[in-house]
C-alpha positions as CSV (number, residue, x, y, z in Angstrom):
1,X,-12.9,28.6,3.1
2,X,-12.6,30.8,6.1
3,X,-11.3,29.3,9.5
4,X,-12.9,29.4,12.4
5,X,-11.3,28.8,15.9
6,X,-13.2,28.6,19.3
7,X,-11.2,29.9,22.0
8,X,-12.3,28.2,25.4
9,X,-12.9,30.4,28.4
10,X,-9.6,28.4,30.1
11,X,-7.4,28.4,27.0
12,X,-4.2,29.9,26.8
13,X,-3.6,32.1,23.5
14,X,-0.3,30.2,22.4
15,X,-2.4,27.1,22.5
16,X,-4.7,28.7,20.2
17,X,-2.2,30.1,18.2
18,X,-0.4,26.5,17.7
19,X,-4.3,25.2,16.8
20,X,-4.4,27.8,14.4
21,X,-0.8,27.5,12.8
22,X,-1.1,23.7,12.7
23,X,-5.0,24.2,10.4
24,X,-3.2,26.4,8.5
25,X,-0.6,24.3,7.4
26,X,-2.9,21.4,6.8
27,X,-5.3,23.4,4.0
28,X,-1.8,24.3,3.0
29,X,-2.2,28.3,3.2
30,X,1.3,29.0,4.3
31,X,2.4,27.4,1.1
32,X,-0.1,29.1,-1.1
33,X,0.7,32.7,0.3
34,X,4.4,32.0,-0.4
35,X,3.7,30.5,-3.6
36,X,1.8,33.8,-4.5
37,X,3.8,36.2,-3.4
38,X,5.9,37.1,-5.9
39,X,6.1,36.5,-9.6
40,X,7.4,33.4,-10.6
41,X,8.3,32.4,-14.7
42,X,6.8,29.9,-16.2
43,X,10.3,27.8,-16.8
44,X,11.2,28.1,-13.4
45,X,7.8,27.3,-12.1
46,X,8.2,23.3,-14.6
47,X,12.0,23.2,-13.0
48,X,10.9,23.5,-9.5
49,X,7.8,21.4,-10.0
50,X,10.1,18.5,-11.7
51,X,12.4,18.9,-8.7
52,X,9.6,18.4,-6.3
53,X,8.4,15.0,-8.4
54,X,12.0,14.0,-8.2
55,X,12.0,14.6,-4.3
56,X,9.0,12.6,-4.0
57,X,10.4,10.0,-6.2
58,X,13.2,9.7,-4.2
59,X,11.3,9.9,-0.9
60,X,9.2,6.8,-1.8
61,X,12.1,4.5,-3.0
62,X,13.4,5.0,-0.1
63,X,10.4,4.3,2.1
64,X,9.5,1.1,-0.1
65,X,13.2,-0.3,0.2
66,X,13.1,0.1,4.2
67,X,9.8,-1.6,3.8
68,X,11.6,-4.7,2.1
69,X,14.5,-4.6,4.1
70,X,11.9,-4.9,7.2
71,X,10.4,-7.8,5.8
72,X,13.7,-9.7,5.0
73,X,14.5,-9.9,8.4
């Protein structure tokens, strides 16, 4: 899907360039050129994968045990 970004007659370019940056990380580009850019094995692409479902894991424990902290008080 190719991005499009209409520069105003006004607009500075680093605003633009921040406009563009910030759609770029939300369709996730940066991380798919990274991803991409070299070869990566198939056993190291599972462990990194399980380490990122064990981040996120982690990451919403934590937010759900703030959450009932919150409402205890």
């Amino acid at each position: 899907m190719p991005i499009k970004i209409t520069v105003k007659d006004d607009e500075p370019l680093e605003t633009v360039l921040k406009r563009f940056k910030r759609i770029c990380e939300k369709e996730g580009i940066r991380k798919a050129v990274r991803h991409y850019s070299y070869y990566e094995k198939p056993s190291d692409r599972r462990r990194r994968k399980a380490k990122e479902r064990l981040r996120n894991l982690r990451k919403q424990l934590k937010k759900r045990e703030r959450k009932q902290k919150e409402r205890r008080r």
